[in-house]
C-alpha positions in Angstrom: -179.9 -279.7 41.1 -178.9 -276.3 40.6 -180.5 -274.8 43.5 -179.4 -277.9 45.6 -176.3 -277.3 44.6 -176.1 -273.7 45.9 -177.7 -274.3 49.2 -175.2 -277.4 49.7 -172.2 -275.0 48.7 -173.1 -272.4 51.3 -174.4 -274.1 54.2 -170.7 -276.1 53.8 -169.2 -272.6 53.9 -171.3 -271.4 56.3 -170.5 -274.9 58.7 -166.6 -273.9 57.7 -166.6 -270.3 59.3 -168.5 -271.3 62.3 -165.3 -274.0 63.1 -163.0 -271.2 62.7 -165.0 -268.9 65.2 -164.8 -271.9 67.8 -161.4 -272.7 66.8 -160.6 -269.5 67.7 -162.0 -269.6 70.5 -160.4 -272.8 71.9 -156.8 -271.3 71.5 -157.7 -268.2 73.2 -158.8 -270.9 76.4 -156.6 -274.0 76.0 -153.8 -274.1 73.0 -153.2 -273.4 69.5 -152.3 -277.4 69.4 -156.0 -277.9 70.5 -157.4 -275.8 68.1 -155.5 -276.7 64.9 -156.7 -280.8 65.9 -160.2 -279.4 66.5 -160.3 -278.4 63.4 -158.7 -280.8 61.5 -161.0 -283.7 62.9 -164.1 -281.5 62.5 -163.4 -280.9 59.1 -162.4 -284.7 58.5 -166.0 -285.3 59.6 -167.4 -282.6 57.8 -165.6 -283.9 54.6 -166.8 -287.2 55.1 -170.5 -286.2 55.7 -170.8 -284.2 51.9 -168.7 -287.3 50.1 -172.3 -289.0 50.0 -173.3 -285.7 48.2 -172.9 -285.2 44.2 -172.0 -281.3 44.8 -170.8 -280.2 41.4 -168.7 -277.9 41.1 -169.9 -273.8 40.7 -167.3 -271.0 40.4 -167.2 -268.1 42.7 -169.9 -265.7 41.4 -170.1 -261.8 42.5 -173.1 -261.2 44.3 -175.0 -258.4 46.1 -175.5 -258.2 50.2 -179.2 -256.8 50.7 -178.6 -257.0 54.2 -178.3 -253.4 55.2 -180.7 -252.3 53.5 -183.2 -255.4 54.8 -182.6 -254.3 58.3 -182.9 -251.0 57.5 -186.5 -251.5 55.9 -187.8 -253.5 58.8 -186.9 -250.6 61.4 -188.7 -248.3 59.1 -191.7 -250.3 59.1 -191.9 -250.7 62.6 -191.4 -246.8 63.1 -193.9 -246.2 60.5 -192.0 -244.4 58.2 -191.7 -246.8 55.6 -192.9 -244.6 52.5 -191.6 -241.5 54.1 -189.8 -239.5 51.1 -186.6 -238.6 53.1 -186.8 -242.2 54.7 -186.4 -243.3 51.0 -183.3 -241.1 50.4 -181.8 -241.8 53.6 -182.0 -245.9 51.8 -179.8 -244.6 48.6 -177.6 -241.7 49.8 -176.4 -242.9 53.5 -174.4 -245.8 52.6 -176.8 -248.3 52.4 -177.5 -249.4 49.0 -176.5 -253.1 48.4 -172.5 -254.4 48.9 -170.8 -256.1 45.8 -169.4 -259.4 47.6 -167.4 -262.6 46.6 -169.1 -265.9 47.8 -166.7 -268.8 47.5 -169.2 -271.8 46.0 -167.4 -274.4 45.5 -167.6 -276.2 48.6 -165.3 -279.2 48.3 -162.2 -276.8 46.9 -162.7 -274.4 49.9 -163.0 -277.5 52.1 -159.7 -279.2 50.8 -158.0 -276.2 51.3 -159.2 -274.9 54.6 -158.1 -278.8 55.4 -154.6 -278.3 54.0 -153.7 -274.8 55.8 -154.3 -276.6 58.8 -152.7 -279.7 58.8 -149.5 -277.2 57.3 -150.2 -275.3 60.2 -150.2 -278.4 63.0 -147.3 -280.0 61.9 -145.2 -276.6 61.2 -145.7 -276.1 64.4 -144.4 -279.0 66.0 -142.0 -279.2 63.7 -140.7 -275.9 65.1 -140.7 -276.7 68.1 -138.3 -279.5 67.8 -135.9 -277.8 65.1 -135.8 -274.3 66.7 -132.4 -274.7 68.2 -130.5 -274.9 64.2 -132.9 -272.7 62.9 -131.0 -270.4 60.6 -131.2 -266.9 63.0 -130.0 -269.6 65.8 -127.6 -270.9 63.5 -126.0 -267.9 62.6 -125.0 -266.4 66.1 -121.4 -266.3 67.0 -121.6 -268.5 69.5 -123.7 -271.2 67.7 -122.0 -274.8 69.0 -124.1 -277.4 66.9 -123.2 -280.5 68.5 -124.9 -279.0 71.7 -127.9 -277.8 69.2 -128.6 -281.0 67.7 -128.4 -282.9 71.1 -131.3 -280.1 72.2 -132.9 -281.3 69.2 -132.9 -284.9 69.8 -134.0 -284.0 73.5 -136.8 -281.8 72.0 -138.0 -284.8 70.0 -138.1 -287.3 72.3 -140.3 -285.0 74.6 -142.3 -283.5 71.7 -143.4 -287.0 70.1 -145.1 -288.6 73.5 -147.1 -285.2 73.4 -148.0 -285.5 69.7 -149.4 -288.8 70.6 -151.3 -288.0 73.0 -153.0 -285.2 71.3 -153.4 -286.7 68.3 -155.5 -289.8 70.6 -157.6 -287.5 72.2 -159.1 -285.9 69.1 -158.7 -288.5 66.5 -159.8 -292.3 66.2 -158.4 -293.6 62.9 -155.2 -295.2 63.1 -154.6 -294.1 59.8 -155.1 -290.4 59.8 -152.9 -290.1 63.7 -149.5 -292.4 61.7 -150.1 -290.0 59.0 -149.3 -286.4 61.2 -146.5 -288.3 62.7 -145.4 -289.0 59.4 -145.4 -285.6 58.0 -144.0 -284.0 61.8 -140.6 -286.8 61.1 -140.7 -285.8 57.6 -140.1 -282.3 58.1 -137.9 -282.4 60.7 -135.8 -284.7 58.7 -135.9 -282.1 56.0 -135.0 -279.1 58.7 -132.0 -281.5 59.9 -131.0 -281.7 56.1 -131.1 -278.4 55.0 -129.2 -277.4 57.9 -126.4 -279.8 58.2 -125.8 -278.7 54.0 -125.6 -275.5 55.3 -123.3 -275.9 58.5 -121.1 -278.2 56.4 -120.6 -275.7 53.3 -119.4 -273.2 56.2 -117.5 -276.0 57.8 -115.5 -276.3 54.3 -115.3 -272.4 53.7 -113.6 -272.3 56.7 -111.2 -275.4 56.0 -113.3 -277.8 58.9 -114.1 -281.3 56.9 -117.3 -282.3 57.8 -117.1 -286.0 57.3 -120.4 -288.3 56.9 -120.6 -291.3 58.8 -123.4 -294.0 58.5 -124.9 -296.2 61.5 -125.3 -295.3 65.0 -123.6 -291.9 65.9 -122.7 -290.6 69.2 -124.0 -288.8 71.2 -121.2 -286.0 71.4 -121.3 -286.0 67.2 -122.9 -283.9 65.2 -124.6 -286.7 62.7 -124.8 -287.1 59.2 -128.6 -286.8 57.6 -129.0 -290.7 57.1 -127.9 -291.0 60.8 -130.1 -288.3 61.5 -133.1 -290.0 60.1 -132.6 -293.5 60.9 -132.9 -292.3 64.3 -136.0 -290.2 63.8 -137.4 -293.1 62.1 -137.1 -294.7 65.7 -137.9 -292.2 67.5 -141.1 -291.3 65.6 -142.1 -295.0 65.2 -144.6 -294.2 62.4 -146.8 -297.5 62.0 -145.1 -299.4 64.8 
């Protein structure tokens, strides 16, 4: 088991860093969208695959990289110099004696978390995208008119979501998993919507404008109330409809 165990953990790592390279890779030729879903359905399957697998876990143990110094002794040998005194020294006093390194073993931790990053990743992003316009640095210019930024918001939105969807179909299958990024997208712009109108309307006070909360439809001209804000979202969005 033990020696399962440790293959299991690093060929999971191993798998893990070679995503990343291709991930990498896809953003440099299509989008950083395409490469944050890449990865988060590749790792979805790659989680699934090692649930059949009793991994337990191991904690990250300090270990030595004999790689240098392999290399080095197979182009000695093929030189023919292998037992060559000064060969030997060259082996201990030019750098090449082993490398203390960190291996991370437990395989389902580095997994979950490698899984997290990006989903936090994907959705901040298009989160961003939609909230930019009452972003605090946008917020705080002179000139800042927030009816017109929350109507850019709403217009944002309505574009961004048909997008989400679409990227979200062409990497992922379950239902489940697709409803649950939309979820989390609505979520935090909801959030970004909140924090901001706290924030414009403590301002509002200070500088003796009432902001007033209203509930059910608002207009388009208004700048809405959270609850207004998010009963739209919520249609907008369409999580599970």
């Amino acid at each position: 088991s033990s020696v399962f165990d440790d293959l299991a953990h690093q060929i999971v790592h191993q798998t893990i860093l070679s995503l990343h390279t291709a991930a990498t890779q896809i953003s440099a030729r299509a989008s950083p969208t395409d490469a944050q879903l890449f990865l988060i359905k590749h790792l979805l399957i790659l989680k699934q695959q090692i649930v059949a697998f009793d991994i337990e876990f191991v904690t990250p143990e300090i270990s030595f990289d004999f790689s240098s110094m392999t290399n080095t002794f197979y182009e000695l040998r093929e030189r023919g110099g292998l037992f060559n005194p000064r060969n030997l020294m060259r082996l201990v006093g030019g750098g090449l004696m082993p490398r203390v390194v960190e291996n991370m073993l437990d395989a389902k931790a580095e997994l979950d978390g490698r899984l997290r990053t990006v989903i936090n990743e994907f959705t901040n992003a298009i989160t961003t995208r939609i909230t930019s316009p009452i972003a605090a640095p946008s917020a705080a210019k002179k000139d800042f008119d927030a009816n017109a930024a929350t109507r850019t918001i709403r217009e944002a939105a309505e574009k961004e979501v048909p997008f989400l969807r679409k990227k979200l179909g062409e990497y992922l299958d379950d239902v489940r998993t697709k409803e649950t990024l939309v979820a989390a997208v609505q979520e935090q712009v909801a959030e970004v919507y909140d924090e901001f109108f706290e924030r414009y309307a403590k301002e509002g006070r200070a500088n003796g404008r009432a902001m007033v909360k209203k509930k059910g439809k608002g207009r388009e001209d208004e700048l809405w109330d959270p609850e207004t804000f998010a009963e739209w979202t919520g249609r907008v969005f369409g999580v599970g409809g």
